[in-house]
Backbone as CSV, one residue per row, in Angstrom:
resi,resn,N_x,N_y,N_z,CA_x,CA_y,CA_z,C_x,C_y,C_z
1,UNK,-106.684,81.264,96.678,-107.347,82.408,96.040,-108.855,82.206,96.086
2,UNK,-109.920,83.481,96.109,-110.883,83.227,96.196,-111.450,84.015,95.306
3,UNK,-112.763,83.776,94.733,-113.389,84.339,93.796,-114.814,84.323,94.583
4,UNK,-115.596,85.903,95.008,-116.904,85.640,95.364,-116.833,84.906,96.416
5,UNK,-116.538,84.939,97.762,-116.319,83.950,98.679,-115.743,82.718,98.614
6,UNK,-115.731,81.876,97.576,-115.511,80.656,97.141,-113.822,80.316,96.556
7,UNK,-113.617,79.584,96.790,-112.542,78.893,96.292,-112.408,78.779,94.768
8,UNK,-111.233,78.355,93.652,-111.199,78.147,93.144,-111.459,76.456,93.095
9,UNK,-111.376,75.764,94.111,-111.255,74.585,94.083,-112.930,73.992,94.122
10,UNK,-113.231,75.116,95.116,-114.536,74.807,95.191,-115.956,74.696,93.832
11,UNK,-115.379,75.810,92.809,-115.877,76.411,91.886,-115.719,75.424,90.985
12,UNK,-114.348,74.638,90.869,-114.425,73.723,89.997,-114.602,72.480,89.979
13,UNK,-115.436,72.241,91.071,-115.928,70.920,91.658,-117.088,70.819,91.525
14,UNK,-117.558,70.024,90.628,-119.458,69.965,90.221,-120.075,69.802,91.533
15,UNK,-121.431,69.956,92.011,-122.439,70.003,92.745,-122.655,68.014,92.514
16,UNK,-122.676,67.802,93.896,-123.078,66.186,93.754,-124.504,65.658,93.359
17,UNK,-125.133,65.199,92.639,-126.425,65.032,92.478,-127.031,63.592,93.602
18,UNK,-128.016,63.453,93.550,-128.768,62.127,94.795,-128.021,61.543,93.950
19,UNK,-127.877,60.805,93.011,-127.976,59.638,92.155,-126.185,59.236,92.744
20,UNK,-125.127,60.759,92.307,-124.182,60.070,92.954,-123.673,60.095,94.409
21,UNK,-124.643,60.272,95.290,-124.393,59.985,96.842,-124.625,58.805,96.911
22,UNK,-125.576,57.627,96.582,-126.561,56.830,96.536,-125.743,55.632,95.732
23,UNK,-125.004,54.763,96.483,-124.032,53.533,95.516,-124.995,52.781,94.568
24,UNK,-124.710,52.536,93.749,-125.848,52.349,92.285,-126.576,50.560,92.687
25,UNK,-125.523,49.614,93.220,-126.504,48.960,94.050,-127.550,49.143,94.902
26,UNK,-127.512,50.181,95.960,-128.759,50.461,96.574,-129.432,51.179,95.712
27,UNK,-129.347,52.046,95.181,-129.931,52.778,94.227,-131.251,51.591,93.111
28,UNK,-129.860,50.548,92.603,-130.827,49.675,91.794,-131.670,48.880,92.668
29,UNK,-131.129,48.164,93.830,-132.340,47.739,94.265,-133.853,48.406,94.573
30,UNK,-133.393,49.585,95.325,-134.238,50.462,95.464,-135.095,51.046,94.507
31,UNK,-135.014,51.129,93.122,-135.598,50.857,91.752,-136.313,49.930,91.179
32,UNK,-135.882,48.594,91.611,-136.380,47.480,91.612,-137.320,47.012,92.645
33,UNK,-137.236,47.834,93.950,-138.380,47.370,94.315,-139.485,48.173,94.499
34,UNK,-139.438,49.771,94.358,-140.305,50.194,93.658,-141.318,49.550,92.623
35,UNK,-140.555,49.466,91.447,-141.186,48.954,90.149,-141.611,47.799,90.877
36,UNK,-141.552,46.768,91.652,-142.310,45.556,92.070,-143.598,46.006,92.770
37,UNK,-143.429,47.054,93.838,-144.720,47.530,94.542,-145.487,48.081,93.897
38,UNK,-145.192,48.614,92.697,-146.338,49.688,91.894,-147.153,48.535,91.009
39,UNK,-145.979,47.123,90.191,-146.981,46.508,89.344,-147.989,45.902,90.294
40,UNK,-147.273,44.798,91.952,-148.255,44.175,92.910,-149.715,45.505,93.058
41,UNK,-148.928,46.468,93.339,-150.822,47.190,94.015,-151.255,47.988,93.050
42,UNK,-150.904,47.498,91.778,-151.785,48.125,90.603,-152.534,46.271,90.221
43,UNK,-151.772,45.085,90.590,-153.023,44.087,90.034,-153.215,43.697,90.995
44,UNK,-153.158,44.476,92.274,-154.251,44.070,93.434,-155.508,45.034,93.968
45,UNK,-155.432,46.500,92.978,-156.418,47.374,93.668,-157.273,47.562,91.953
46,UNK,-156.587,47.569,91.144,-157.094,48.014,89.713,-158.565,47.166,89.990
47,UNK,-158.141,45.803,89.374,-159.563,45.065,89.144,-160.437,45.361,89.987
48,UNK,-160.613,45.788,91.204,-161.682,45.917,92.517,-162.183,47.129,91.851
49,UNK,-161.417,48.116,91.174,-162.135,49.182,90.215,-163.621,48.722,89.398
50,UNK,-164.578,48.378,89.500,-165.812,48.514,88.772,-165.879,48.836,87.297
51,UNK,-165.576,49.974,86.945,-165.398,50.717,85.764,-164.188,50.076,85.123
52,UNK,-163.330,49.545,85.164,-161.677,49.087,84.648,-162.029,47.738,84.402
53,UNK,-162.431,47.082,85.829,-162.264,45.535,85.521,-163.987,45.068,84.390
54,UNK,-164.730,45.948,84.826,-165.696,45.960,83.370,-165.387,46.024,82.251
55,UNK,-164.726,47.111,81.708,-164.245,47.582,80.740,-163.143,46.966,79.920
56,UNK,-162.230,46.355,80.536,-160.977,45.894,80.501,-160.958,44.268,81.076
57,UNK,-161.477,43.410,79.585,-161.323,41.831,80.097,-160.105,41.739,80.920
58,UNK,-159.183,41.901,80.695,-157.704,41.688,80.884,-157.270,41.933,82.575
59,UNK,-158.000,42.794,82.703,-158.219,42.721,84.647,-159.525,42.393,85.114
60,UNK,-159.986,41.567,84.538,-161.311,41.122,85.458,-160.541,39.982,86.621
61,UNK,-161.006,40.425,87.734,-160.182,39.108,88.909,-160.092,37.823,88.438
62,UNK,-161.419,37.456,87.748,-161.818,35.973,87.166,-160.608,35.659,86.581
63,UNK,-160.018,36.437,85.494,-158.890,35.961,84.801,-157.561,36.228,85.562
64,UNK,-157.215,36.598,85.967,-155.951,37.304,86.611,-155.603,36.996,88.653
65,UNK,-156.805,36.880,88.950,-157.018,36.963,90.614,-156.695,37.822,91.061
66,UNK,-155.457,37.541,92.266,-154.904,39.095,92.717,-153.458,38.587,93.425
67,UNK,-153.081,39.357,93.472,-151.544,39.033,94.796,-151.831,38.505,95.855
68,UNK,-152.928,39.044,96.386,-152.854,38.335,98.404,-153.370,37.180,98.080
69,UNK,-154.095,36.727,96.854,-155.097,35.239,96.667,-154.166,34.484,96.316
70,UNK,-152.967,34.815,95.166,-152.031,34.121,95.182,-150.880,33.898,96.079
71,UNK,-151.038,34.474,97.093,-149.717,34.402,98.092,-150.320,33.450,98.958
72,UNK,-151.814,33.626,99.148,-152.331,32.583,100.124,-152.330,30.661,99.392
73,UNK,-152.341,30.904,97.976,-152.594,29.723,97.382,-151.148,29.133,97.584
74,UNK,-149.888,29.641,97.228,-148.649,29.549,97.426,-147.823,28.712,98.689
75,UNK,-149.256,29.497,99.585,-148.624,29.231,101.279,-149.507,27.738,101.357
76,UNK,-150.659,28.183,100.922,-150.961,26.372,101.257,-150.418,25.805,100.486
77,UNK,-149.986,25.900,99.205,-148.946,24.828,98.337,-147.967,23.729,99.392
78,UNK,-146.763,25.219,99.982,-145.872,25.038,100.833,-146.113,24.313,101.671
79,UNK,-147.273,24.240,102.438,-147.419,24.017,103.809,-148.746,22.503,103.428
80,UNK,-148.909,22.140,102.778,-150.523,21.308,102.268,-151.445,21.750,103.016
81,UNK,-152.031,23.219,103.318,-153.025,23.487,104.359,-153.496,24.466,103.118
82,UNK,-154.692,23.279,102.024,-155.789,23.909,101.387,-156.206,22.858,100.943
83,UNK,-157.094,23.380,100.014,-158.326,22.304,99.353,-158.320,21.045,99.231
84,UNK,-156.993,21.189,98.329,-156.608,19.831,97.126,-156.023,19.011,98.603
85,UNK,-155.400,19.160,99.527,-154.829,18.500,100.102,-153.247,18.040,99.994
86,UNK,-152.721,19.157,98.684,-151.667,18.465,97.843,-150.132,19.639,98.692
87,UNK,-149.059,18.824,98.083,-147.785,19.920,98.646,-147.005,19.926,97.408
88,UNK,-146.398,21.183,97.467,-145.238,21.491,96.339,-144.685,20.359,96.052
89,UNK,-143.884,19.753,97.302,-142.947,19.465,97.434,-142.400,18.209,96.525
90,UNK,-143.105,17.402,96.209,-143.110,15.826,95.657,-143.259,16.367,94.174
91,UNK,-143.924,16.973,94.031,-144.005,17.628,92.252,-143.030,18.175,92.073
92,UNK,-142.694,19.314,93.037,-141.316,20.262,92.530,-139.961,19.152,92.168
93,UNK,-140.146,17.794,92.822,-138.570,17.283,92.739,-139.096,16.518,91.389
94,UNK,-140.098,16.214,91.049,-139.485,15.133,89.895,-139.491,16.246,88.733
95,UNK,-139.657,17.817,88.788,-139.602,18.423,87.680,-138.180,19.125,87.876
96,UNK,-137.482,19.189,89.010,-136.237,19.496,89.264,-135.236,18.358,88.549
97,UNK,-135.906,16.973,89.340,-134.647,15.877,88.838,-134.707,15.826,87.377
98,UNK,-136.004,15.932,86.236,-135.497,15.636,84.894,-135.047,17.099,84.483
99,UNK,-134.943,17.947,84.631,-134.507,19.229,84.584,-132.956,19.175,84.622
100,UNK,-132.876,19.057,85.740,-131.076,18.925,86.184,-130.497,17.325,85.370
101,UNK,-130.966,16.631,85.714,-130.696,15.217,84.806,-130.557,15.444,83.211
102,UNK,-131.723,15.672,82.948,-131.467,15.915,81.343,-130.744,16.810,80.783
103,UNK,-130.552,18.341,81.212,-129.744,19.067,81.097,-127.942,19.074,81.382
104,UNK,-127.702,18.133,82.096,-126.706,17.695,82.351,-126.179,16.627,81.257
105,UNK,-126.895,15.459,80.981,-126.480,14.653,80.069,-126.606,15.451,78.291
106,UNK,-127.823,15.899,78.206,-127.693,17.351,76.684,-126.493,17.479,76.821
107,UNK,-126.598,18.231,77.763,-124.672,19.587,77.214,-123.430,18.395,77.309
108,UNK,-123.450,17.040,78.498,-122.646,16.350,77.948,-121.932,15.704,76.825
109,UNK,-123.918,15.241,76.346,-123.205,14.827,74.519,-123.252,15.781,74.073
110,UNK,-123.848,16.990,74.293,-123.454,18.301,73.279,-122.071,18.217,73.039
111,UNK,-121.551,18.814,74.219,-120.187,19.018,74.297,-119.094,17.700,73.570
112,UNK,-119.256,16.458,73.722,-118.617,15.289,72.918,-119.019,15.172,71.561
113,UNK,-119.668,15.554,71.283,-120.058,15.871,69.702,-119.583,16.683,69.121
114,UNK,-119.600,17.803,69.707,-119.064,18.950,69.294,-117.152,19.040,69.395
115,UNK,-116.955,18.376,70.111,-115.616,18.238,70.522,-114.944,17.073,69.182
116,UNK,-115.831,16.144,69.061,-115.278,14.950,68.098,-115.367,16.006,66.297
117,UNK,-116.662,16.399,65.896,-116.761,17.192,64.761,-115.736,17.900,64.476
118,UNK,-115.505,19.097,65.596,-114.517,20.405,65.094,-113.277,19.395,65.306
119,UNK,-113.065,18.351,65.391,-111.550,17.966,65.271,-111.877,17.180,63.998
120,UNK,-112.571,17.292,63.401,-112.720,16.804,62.170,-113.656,16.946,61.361
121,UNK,-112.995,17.997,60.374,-113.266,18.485,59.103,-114.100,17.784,58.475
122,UNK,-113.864,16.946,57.569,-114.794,16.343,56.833,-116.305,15.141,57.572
123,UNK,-115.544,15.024,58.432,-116.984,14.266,59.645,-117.899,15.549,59.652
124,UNK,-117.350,16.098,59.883,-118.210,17.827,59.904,-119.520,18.065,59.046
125,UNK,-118.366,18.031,57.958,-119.327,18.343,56.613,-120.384,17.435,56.355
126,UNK,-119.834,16.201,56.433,-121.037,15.299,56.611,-122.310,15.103,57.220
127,UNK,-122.011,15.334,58.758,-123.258,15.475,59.508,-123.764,16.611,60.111
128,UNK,-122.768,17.367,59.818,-123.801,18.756,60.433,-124.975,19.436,59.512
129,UNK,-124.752,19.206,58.365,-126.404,19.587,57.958,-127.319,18.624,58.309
130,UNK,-126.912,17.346,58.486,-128.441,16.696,59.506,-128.732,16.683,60.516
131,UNK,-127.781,17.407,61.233,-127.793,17.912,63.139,-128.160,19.305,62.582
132,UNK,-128.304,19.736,61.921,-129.144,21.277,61.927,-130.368,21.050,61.153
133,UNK,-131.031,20.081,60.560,-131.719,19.637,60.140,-132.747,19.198,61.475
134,UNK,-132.325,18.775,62.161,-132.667,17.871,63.538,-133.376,19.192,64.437
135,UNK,-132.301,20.305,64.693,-132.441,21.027,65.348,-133.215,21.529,65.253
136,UNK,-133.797,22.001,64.020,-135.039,22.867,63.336,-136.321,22.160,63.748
137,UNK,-136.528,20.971,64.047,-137.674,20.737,63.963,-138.293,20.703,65.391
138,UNK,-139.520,20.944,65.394,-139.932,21.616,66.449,-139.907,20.517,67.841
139,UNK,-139.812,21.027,68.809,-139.303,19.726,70.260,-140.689,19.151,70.657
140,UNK,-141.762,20.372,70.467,-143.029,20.293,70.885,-143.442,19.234,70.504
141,UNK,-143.294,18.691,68.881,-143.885,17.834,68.290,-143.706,16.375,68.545
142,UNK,-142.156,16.195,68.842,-141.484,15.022,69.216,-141.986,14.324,70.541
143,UNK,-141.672,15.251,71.578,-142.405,14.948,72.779,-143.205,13.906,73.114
144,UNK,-144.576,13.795,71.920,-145.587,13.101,72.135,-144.593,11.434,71.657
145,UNK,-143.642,11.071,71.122,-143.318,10.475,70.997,-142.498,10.169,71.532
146,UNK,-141.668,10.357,72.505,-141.106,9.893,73.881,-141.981,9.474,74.705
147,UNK,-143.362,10.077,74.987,-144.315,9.603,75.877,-145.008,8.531,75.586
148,UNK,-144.919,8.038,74.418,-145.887,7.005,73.639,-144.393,5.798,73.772
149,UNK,-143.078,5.914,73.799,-142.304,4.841,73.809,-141.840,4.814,75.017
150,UNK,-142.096,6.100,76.488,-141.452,5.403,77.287,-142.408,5.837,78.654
151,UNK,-143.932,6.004,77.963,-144.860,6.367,78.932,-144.639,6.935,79.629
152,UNK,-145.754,7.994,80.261,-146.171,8.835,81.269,-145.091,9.261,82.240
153,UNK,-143.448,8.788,82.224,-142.876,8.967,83.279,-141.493,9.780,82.991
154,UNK,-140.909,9.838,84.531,-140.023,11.006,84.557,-138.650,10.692,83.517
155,UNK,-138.631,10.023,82.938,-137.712,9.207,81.720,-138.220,10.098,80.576
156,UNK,-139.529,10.252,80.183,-139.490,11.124,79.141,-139.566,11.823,79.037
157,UNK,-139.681,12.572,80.218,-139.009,14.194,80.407,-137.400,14.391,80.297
158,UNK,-137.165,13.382,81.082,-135.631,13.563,80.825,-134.694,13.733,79.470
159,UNK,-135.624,12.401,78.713,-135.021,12.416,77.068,-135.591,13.205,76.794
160,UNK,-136.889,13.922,76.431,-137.227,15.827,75.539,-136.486,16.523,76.405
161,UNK,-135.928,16.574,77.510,-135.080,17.566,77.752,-133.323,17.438,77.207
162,UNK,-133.173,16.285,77.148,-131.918,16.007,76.267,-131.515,16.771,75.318
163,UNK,-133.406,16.270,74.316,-133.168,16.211,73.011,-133.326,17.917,72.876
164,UNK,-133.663,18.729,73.645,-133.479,20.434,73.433,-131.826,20.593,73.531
165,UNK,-131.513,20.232,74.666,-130.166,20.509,75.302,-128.669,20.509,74.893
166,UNK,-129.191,19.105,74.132,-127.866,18.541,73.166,-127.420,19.617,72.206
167,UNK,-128.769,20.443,71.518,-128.100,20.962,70.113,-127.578,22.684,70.958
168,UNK,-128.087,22.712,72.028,-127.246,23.725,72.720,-125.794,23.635,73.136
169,UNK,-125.882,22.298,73.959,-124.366,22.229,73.816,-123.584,21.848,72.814
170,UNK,-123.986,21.734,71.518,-123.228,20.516,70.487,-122.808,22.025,69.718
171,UNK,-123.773,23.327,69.216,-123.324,24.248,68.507,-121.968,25.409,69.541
172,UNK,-122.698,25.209,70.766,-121.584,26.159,71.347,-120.359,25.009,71.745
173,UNK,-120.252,24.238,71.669,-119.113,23.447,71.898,-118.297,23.104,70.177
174,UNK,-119.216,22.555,69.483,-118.533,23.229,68.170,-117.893,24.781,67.970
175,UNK,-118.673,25.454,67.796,-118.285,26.495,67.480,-116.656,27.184,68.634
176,UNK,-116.900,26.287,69.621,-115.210,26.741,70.260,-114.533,25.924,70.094
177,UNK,-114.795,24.328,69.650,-113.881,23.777,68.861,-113.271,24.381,67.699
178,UNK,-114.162,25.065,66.655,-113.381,25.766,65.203,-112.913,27.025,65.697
179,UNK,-113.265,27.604,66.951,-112.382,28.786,66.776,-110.920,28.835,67.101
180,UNK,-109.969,27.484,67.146,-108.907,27.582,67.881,-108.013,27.895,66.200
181,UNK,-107.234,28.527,66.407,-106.430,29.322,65.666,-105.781,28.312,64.317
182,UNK,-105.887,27.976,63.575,-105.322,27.168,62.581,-103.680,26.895,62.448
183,UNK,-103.156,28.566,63.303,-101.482,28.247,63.120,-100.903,27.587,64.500
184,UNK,-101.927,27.368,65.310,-101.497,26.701,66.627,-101.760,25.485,66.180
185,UNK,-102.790,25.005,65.814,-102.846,23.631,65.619,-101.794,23.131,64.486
186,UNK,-101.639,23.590,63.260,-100.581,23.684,62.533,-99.164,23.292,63.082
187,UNK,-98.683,24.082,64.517,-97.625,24.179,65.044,-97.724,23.037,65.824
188,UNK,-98.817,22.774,66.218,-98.476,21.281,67.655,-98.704,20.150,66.273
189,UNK,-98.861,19.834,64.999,-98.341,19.194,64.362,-97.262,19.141,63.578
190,UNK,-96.427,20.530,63.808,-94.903,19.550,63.719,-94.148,19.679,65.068
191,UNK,-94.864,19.502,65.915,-94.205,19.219,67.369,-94.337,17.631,67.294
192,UNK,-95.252,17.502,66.154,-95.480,15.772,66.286,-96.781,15.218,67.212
193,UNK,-97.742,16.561,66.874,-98.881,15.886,67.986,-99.861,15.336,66.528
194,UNK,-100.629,14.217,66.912,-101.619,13.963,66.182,-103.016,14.466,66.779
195,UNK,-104.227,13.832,65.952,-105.481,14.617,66.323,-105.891,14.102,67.121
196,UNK,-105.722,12.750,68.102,-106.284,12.932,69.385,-105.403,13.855,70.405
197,UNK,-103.982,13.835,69.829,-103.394,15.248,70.884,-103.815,16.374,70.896
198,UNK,-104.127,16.308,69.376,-104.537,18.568,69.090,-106.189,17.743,69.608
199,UNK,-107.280,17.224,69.724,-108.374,17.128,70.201,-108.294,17.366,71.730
200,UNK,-107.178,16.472,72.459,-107.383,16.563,73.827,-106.902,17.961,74.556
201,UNK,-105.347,18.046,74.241,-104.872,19.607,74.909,-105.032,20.603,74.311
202,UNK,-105.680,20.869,72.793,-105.921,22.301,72.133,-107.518,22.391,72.190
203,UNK,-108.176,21.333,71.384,-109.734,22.163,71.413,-110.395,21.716,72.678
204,UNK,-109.754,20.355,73.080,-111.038,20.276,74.643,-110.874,21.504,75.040
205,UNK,-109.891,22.002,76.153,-110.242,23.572,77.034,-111.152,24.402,76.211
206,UNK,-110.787,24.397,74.649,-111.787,25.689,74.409,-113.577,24.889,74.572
207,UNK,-113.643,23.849,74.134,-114.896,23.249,73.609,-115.310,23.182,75.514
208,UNK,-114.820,22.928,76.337,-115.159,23.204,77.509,-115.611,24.758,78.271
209,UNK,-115.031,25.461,77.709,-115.417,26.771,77.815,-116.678,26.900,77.416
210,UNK,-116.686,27.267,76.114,-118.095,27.375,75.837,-119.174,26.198,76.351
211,UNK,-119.219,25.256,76.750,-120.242,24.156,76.886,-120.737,25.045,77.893
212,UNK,-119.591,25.435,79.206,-119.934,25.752,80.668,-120.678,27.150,80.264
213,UNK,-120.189,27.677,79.278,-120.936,29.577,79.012,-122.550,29.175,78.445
214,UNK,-123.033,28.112,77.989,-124.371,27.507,77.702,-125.231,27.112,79.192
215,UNK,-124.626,26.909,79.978,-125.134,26.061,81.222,-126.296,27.069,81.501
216,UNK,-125.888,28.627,81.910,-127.375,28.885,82.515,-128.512,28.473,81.334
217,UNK,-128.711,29.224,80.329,-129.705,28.528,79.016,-129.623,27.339,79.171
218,UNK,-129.073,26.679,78.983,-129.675,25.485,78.963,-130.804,24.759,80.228
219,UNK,-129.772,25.297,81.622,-131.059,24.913,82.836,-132.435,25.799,82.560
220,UNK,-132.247,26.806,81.914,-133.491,27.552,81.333,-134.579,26.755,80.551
221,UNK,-133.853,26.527,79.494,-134.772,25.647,78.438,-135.229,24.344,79.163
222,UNK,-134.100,23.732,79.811,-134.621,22.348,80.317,-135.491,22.730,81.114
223,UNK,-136.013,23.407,82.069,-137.038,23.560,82.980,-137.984,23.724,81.975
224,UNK,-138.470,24.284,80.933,-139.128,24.509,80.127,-139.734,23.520,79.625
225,UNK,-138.756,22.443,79.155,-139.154,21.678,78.172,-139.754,20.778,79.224
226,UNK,-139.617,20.403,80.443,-139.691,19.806,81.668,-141.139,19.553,82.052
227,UNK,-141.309,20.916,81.964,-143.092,21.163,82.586,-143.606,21.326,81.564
228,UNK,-143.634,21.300,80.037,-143.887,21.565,78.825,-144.799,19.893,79.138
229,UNK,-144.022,18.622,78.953,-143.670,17.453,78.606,-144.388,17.031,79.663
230,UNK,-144.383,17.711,81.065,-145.156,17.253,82.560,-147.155,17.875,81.826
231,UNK,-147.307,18.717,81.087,-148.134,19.390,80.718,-148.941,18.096,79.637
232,UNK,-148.111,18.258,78.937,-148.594,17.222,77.560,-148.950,15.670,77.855
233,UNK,-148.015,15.184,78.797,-148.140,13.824,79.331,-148.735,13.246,80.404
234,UNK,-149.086,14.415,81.455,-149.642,14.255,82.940,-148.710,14.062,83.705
235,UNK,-147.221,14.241,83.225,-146.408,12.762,84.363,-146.678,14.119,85.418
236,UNK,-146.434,13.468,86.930,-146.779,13.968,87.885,-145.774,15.002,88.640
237,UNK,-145.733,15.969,87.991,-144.598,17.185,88.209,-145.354,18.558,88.400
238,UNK,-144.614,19.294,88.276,-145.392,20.621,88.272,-146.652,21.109,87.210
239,UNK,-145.711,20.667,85.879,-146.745,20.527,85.058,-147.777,20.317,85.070
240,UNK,-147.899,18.840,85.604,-149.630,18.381,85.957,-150.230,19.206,87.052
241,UNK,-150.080,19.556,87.912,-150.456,20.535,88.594,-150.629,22.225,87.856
242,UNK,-150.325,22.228,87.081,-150.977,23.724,86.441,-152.358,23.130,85.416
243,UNK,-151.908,21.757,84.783,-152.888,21.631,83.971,-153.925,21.260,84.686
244,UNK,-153.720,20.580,86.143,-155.650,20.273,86.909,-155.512,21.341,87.289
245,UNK,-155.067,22.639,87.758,-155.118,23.509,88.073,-156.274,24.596,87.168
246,UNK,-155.674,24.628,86.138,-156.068,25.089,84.839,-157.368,24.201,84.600
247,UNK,-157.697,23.369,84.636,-158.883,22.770,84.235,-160.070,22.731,85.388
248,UNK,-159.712,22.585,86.433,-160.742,23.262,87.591,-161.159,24.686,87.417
249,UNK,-160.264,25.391,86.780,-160.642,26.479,86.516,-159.948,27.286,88.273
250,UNK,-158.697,27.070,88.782,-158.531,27.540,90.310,-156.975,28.251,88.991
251,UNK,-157.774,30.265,89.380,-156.932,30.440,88.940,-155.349,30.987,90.032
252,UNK,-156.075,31.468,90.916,-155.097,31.530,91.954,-153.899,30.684,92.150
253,UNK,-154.718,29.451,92.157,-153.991,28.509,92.245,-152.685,28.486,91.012
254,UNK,-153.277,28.336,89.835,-152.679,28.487,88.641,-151.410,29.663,88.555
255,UNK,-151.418,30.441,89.374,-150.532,31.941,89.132,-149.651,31.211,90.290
256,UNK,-150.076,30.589,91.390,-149.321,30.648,92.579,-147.985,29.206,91.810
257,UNK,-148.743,28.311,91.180,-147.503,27.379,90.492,-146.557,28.377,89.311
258,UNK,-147.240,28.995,88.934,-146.333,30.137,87.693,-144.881,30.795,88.651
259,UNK,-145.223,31.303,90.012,-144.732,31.925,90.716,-143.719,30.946,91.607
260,UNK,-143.670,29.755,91.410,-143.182,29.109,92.335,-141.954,28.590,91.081
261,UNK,-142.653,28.132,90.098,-141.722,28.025,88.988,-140.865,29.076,88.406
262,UNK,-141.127,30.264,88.649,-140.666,30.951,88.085,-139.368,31.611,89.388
263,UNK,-139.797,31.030,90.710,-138.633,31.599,91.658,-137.362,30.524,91.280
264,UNK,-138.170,29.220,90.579,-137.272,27.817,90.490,-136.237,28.205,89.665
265,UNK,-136.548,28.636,88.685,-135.814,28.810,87.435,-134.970,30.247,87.824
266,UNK,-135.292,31.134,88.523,-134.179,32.091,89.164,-133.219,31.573,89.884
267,UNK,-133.388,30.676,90.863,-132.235,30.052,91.690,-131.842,28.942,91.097
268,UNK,-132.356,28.335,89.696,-131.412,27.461,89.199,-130.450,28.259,88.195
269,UNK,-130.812,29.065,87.975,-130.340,30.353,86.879,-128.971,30.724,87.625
270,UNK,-129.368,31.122,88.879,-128.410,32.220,89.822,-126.995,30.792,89.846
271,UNK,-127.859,29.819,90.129,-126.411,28.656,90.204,-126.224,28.555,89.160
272,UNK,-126.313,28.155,88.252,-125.984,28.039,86.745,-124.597,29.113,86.728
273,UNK,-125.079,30.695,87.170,-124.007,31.303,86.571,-122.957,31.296,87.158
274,UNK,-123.220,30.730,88.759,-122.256,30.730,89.803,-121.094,29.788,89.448
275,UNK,-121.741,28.786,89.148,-120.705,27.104,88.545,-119.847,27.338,87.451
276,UNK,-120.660,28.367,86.491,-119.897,28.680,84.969,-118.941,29.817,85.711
277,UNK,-119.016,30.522,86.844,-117.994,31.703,86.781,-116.775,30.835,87.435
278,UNK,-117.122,29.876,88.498,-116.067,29.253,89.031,-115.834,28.215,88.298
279,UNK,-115.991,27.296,87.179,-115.521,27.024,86.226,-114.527,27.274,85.303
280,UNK,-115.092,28.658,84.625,-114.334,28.849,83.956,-113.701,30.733,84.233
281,UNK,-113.178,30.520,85.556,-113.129,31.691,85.782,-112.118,32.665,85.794
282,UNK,-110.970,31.873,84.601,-110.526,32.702,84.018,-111.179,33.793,82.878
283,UNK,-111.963,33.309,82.622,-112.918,34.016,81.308,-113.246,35.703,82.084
284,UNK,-113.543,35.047,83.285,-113.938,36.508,84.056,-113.163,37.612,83.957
């Protein structure tokens, strides 16, 4: 049947808009890299503005530089073809190895702490207000005291990255230790299991779950605390390289380590989530 030339079928079939021709992956990338080209050639043409970068500390080149100055500072990083004579490469690994090192051993004892507590109640009560006591206090401050007992080196990055890491894995590994059901555990004790049985086959899997759902944050924070600690101490990582960076006053330079760190922590991120999905990928 037709109505007005048209079909009924036709009539009751909405008009397709761009958005749904356009699979929402290309679509988002294509969004995303928009929004990347507009912020790059708005802080690469703005400041050359006279009137703006006068007006507006906040884009004067002095403070900020530009994109092509930092892509060039970047490339000699990569390649050691600039000033300093220096390469990524030897800095990037010792802020990678206490990064991945320390973050690895954190969520380990996180996770064994947390695993020993929630199987026991009154151990619980006991020390977890001084492990949240612990937690509260600031990492920044401590720091200087890893560096003063185990000097300038990649050891005390490793322990301030621990000492962030641990209470990440110790609360999310607790907290999936207590969530296992009270009438299951109940039940595998009159099957006749005791508490290293209900510890090993009831709360490990869960307390393992969550440790692995902490992993990307935690490689987050540990990079953090990493170059935080490379910053405060000199040890010879990335860190120290933003701070002579920063103190020569080379700001290019300075944006091009921001940028290099900041691709670091995306591809340790991107693995992070990759390991936790094939981990625990029933959760998925």
């Amino acid at each position: 049947m037709r109505t007005g030339g048209q079909s009924l079928g036709q009539l009751s079939r909405p008009d397709r808009g761009v958005g749904d021709a356009i699979p929402w992956p290309v679509l988002r990338f294509a969004l995303q890299l928009l929004l990347a080209t507009v912020v790059l050639l708005g802080w690469e043409y703005l400041p050359r503005i006279e009137v703006i970068s006068s007006n507006i500390r906040f884009l004067d080149p002095f403070f900020i530089s530009s994109p092509s100055a930092i892509s060039r500072s970047l490339i000699g990083l990569l390649t050691g073809d600039n000033d300093n004579k220096i390469t990524l490469w030897p800095y990037l690994w010792v802020t990678l190895s206490a990064t991945i090192l320390g973050s690895s051993i954190g969520l380990a004892l996180g996770a064994l702490c947390g695993l020993i507590f929630s199987n026991n109640q009154k151990l619980s009560e006991v020390v977890r207000p001084f492990l949240i006591l612990a937690n509260s206090v600031p990492r920044v401050a401590i720091i200087p005291i890893f560096v003063v007992m185990l000097g300038p080196t990649v050891a005390a990055s490793v322990v301030s990255v621990i000492a962030v890491v641990f209470f990440l894995g110790f609360f999310n590994a607790f907290e999936g230790g207590i969530s296992i059901k009270e009438s299951l555990v109940e039940n595998a004790k009159l099957l006749g299991a005791g508490p290293i049985d209900i510890m090993r086959s009831i709360r490990l899997p869960m307390v393992l779950t969550w440790t692995f759902a902490a992993v990307p944050n935690a490689i987050s924070f540990g990079l953090i605390v990493a170059v935080t600690t490379e910053l405060l101490a000199g040890i010879p990582g990335i860190g120290s390289l933003i701070l002579t960076a920063t103190a020569n006053i080379q700001v290019a330079l300075t944006f091009a380590l921001i940028v290099a760190l900041s691709v670091v922590g995306l591809v340790l991120y991107w693995g992070a989530v990759a390991l936790k999905s094939r981990l625990i990928h029933w959760k998925n």
